[in-house]
PLY file of the C-alpha trace (Angstrom):
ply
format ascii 1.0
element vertex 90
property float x
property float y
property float z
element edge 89
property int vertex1
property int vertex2
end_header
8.22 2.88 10.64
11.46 4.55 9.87
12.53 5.69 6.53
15.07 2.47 6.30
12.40 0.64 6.89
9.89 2.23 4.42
12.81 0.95 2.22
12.80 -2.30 2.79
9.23 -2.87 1.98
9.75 -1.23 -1.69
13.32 -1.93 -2.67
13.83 -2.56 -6.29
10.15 -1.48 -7.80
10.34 2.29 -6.21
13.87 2.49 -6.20
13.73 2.15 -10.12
11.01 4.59 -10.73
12.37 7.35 -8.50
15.72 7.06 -10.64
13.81 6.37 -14.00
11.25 9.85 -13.10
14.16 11.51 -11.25
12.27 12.09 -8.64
13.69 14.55 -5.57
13.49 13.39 -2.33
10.89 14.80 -1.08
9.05 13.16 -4.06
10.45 10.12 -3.68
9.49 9.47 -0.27
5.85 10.91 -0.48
5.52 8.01 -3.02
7.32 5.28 -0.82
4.91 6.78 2.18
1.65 6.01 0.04
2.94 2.44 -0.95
3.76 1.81 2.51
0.48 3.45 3.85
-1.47 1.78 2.09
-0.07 -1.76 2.06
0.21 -1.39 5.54
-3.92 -0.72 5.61
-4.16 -3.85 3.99
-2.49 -5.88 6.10
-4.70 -4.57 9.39
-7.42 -5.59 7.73
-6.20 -8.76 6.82
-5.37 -9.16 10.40
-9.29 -7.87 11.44
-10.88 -10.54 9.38
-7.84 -13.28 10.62
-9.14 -12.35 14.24
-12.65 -12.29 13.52
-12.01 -16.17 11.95
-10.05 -16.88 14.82
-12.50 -15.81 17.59
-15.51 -17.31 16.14
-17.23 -13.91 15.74
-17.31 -13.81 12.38
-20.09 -11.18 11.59
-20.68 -10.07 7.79
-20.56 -6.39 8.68
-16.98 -6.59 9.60
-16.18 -8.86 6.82
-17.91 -6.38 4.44
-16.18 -3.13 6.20
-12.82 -4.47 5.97
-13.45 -5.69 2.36
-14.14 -2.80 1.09
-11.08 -0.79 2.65
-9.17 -3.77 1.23
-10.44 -2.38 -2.01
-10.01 0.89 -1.30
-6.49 0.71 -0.51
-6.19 -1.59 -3.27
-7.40 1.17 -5.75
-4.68 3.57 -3.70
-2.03 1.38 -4.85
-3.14 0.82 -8.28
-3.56 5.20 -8.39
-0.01 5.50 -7.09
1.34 2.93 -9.61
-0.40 4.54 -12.71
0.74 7.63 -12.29
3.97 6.85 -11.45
4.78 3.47 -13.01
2.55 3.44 -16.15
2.99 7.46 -16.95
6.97 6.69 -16.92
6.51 3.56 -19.88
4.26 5.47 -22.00
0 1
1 2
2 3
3 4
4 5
5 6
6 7
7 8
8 9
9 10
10 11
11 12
12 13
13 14
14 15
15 16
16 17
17 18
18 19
19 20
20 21
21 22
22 23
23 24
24 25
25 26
26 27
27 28
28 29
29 30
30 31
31 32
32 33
33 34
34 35
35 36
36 37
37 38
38 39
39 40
40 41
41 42
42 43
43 44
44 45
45 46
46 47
47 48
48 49
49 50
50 51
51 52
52 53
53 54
54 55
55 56
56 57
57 58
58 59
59 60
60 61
61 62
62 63
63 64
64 65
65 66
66 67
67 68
68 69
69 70
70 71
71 72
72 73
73 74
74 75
75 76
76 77
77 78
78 79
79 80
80 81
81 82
82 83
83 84
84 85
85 86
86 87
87 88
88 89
């Protein structure tokens, strides 16, 4: 994923809090990176427990494992967004 890209998926909610935190660049895309990392994580394990569905081989264990990197990721994202979000507004 190039760094237009890694745009694209964030455009108005990072964009505002690198210019609200003045964030420098370097900054600013370490923070678009972990969005886009992690969201990205998400989505392949979506797509696990899609193709598990799909195939018939639906087996709790891989249900479980990709539910709880779901989470996981989920928490990443929530992490990123406190401290950079939340810190900002209060």
């Amino acid at each position: 994923m190039g760094q237009a890209d890694r745009r694209l998926c964030f455009p108005l909610g990072v964009d505002v809090v690198v210019a609200r935190r003045a964030l420098s660049p370097s900054d600013a895309e370490y923070l678009r990176c972990s969005l886009a990392n992690a969201v990205t994580a998400i989505l392949l394990q979506a797509e696990v427990i899609r193709r598990h569905m799909a195939s018939g081989m639906l087996q709790e264990p891989a249900i479980e494992c990709a539910t709880e990197q779901i989470g996981l990721n989920a928490k990443q994202i929530w992490q990123v967004v406190e401290a950079t979000v939340l810190e900002s507004t209060t």
